[in-house]
VEXTIRO-638841 format. One record per residue (C-alpha): x, z, y. Coordinates in pm, whole numbers. Example, Ala and Ser with C-alpha at 12.3 -4.5 7.8 and 13.67 -1.06 7.14 Angstrom:
% VEXTIRO-638841
<pt px="1230" pz="780" py="-450"/>
<pt px="1367" pz="714" py="-106"/>
END
This chain:
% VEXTIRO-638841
<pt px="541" pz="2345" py="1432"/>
<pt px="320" pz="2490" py="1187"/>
<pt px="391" pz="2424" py="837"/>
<pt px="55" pz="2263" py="800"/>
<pt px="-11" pz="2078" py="1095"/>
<pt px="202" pz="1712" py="1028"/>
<pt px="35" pz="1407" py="854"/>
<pt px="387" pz="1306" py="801"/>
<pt px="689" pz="1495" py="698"/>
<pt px="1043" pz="1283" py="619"/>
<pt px="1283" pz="1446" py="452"/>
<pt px="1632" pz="1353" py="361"/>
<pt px="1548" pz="1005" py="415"/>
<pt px="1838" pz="755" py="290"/>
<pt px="1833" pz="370" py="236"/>
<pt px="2125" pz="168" py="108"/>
<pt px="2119" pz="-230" py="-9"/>
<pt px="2359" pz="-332" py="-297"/>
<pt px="2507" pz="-677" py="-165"/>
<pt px="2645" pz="-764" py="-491"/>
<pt px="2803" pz="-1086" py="-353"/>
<pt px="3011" pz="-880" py="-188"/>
<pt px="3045" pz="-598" py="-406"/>
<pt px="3002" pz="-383" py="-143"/>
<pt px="2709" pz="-102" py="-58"/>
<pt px="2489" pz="-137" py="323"/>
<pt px="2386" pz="225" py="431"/>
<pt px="2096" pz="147" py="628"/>
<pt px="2042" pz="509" py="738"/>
<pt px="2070" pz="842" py="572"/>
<pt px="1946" pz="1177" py="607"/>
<pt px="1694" pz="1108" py="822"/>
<pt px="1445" pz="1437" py="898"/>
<pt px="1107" pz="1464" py="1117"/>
<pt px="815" pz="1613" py="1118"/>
<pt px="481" pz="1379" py="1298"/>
<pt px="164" pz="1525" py="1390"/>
<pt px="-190" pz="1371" py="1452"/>
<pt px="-176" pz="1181" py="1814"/>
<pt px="153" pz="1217" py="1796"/>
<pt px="423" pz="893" py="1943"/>
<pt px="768" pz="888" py="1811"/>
<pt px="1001" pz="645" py="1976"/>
<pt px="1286" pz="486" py="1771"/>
<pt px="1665" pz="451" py="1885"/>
<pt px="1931" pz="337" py="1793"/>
<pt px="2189" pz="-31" py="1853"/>
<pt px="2143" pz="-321" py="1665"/>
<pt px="2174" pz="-272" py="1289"/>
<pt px="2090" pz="105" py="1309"/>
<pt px="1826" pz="79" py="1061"/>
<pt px="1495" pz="149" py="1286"/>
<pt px="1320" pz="-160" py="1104"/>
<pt px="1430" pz="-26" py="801"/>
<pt px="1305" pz="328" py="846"/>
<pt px="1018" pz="173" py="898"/>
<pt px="981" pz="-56" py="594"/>
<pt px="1071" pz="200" py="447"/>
<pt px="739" pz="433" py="511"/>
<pt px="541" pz="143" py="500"/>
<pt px="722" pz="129" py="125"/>
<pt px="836" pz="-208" py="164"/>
<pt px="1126" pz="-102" py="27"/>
<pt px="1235" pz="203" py="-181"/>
<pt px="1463" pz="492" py="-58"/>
<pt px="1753" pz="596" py="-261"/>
<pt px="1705" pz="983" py="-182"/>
<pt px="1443" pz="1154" py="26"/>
<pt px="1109" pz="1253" py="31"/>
<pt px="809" pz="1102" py="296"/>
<pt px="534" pz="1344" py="267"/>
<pt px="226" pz="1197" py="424"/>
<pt px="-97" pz="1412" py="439"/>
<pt px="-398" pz="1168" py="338"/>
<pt px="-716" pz="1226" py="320"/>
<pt px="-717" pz="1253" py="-75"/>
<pt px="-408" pz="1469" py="-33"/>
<pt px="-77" pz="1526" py="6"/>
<pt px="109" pz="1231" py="-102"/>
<pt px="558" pz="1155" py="-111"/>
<pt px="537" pz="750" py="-5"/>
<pt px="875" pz="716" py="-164"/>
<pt px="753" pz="768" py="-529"/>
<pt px="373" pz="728" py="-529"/>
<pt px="220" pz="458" py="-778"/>
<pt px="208" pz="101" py="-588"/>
<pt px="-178" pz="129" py="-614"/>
<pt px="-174" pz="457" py="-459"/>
<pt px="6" pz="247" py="-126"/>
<pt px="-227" pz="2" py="-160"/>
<pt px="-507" pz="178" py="-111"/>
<pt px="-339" pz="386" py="164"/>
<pt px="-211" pz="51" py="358"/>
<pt px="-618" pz="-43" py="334"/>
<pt px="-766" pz="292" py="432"/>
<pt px="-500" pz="469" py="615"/>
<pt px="-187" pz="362" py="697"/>
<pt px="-117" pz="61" py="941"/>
<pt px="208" pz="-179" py="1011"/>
<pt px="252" pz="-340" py="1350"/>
<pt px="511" pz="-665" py="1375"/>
<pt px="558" pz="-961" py="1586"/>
<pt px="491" pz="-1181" py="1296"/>
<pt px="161" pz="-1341" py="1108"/>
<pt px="134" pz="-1406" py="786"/>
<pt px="-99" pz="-1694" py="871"/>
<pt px="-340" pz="-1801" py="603"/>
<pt px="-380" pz="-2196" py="594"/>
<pt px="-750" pz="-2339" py="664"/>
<pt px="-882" pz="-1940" py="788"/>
<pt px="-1030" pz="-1909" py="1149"/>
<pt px="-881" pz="-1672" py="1411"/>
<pt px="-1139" pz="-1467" py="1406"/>
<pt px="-1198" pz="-1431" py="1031"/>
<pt px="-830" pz="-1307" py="976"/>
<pt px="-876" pz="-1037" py="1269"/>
<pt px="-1204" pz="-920" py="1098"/>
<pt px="-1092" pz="-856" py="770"/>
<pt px="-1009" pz="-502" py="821"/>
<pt px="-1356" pz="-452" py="925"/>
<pt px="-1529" pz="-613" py="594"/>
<pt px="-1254" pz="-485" py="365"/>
<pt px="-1373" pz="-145" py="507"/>
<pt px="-1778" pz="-260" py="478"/>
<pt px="-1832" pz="-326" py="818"/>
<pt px="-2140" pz="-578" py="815"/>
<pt px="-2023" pz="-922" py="895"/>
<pt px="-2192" pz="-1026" py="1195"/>
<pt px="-2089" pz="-688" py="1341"/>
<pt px="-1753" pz="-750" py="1209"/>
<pt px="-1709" pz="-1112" py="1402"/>
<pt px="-1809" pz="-913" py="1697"/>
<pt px="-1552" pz="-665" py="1747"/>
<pt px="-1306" pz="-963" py="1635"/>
<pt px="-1400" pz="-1124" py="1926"/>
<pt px="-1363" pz="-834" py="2130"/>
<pt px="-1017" pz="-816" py="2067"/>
<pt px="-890" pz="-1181" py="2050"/>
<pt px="-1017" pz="-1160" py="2413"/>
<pt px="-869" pz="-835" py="2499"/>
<pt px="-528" pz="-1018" py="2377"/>
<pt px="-629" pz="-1268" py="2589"/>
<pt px="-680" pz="-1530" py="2292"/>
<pt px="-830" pz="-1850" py="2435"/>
<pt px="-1226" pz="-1852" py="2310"/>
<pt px="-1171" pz="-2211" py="2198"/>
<pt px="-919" pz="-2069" py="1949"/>
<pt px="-1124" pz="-1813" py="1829"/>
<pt px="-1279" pz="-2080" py="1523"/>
<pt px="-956" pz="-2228" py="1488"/>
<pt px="-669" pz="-2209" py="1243"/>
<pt px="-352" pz="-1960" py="1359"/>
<pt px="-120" pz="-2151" py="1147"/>
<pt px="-126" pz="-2404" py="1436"/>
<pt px="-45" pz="-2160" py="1735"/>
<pt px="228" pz="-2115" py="1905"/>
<pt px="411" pz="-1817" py="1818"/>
<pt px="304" pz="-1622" py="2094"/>
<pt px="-50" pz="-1715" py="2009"/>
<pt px="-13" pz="-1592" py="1615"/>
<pt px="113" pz="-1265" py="1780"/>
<pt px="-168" pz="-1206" py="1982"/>
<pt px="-381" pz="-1249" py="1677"/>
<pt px="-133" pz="-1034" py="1498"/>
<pt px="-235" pz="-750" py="1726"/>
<pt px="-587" pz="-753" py="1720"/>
<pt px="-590" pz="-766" py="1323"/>
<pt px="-343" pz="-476" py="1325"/>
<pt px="-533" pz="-282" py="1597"/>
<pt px="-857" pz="-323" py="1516"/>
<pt px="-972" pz="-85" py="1274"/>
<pt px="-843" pz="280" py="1376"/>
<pt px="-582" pz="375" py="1084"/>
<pt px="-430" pz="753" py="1008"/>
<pt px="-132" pz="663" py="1076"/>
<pt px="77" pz="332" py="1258"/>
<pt px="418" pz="181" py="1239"/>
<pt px="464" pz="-23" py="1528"/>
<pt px="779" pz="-280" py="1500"/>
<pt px="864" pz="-486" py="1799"/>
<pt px="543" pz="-541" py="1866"/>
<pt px="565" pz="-662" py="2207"/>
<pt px="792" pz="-935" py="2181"/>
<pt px="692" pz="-1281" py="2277"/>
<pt px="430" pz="-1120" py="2462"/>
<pt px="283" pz="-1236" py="2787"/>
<pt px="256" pz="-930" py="3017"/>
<pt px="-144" pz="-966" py="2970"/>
<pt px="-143" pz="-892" py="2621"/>
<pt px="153" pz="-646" py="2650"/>
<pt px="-48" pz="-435" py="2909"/>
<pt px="-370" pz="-507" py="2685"/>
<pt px="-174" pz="-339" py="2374"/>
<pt px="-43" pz="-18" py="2599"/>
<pt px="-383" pz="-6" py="2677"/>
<pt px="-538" pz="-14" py="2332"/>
<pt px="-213" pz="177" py="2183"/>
<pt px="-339" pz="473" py="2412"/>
<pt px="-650" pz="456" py="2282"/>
<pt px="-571" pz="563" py="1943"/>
<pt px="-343" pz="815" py="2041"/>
<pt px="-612" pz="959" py="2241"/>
<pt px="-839" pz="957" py="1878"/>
<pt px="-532" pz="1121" py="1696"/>
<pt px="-361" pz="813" py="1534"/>
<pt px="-10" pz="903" py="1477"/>
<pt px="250" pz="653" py="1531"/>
<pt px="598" pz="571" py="1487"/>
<pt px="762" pz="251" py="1703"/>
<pt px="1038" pz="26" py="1778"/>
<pt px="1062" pz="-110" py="2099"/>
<pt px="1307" pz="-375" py="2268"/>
<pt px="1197" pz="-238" py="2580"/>
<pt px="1071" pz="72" py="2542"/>
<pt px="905" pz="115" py="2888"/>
<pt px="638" pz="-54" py="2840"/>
<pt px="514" pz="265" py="2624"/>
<pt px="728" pz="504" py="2801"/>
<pt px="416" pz="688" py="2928"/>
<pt px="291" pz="719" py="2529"/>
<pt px="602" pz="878" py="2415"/>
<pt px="616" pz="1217" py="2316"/>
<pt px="1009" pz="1234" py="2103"/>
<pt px="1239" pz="1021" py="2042"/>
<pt px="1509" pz="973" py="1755"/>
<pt px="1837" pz="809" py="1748"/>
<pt px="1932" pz="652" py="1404"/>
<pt px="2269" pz="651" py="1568"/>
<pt px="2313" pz="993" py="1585"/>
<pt px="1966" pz="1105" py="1446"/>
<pt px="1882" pz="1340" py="1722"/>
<pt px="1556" pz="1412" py="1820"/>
<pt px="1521" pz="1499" py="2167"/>
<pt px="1216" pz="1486" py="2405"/>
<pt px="1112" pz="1143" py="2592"/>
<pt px="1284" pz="972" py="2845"/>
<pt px="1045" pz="825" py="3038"/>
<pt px="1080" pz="449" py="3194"/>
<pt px="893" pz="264" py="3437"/>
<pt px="680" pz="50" py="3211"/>
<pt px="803" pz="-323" py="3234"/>
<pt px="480" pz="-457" py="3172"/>
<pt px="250" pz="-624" py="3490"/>
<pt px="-123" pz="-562" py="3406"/>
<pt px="-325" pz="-819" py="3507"/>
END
């Protein structure tokens, strides 16, 4: 790989929590090494506890590395996520850098369709515009229409999800964490999200995911790593487990 050619280079990675309770020190993952390039999809692996969450909270700078360096190439620069200046990830996280989970943060008393347009005005998208593509993609998701005016902190969880998704996805980002992201899913909205998910790889969006059942992106994949044995090895590709409808 050229020298030049990632838009994110990990280094050394390491994460440990201090349980103090215990007295006792949780190594989450160490040494951890890779190289991503534009429209590139890495695949994590790894059992239960392995630490692919945590890698990716970690990027994402959710939480702070004890050694390590994760060299992402923005547009203002070349940048080390592990020690930049918390407004310096802020404005990344707005402009740049996305995070995929299973979970909403639902805001009391704000429509469906506001909270999945946000991105869009946030970036100074015009409004009615904005509502638009919202509604574009709580129906991709498969989001009943008489939901779209209603309040997501009274959805099923499945429902918040799908919402979730078309927040997340909606505005094109740099680069995309993807954590779990299908589960809960119905398989309209998981074949929706393969669907979209190929999109942006197809515009260059890099992106980094945990899957409980990997094929239903198997034919997105281009590596893989283990956090198990942190080997990075070509993809092993599945029969998606998805049904589009």
């Amino acid at each position: 790989m050229n020298a030049n050619s990632f838009i994110l280079r990990v280094q050394g990675l390491a994460k440990t929590f201090r349980m103090f309770h215990l007295e006792a020190t949780l190594h989450a993952f160490e040494d951890v090494s890779f190289d991503l390039s534009a429209g590139e999809f890495l695949l994590l692996r790894g059992h239960n506890g392995a630490g692919k969450s945590t890698l990716l909270r970690t990027i994402w700078r959710s939480y702070l590395p004890v050694a390590g360096q994760v060299l992402y190439q923005s547009r203002h620069g070349e940048i080390d996520l592990a020690n930049a200046a918390d407004v310096d990830i802020a404005l990344l996280r707005r402009e740049e850098i996305g995070f995929v989970t299973q979970f909403l943060n639902a805001r009391p008393r704000v429509a469906a369709q506001d909270i999945v347009a946000e991105p869009l005005l946030l970036a100074g998208h015009e409004r009615t515009a904005a509502l638009e593509q919202a509604r574009h993609w709580l129906d991709q998701f498969g989001v009943r229409r008489e939901l779209w005016r209603a309040y997501p902190s009274t959805f099923s969880g499945g429902e918040q999800q799908k919402v979730n998704l078309a927040r997340a996805l909606i505005l094109p980002q740099r680069l995309l964490l993807l954590d779990e992201p299908t589960a809960s899913l119905d398989a309209g909205a998981r074949a929706a999200l393969v669907s979209r998910l190929a999109e942006l790889k197809a515009q260059g969006v890099a992106m980094i995911g945990v899957f409980h059942h990997p094929g239903d992106v198997a034919q997105l994949i281009d590596r893989e790593i283990n956090l198990g044995t942190r080997v990075v090895a070509p993809a092993q590709h599945e029969e998606p487990q998805y049904v589009a409808v």
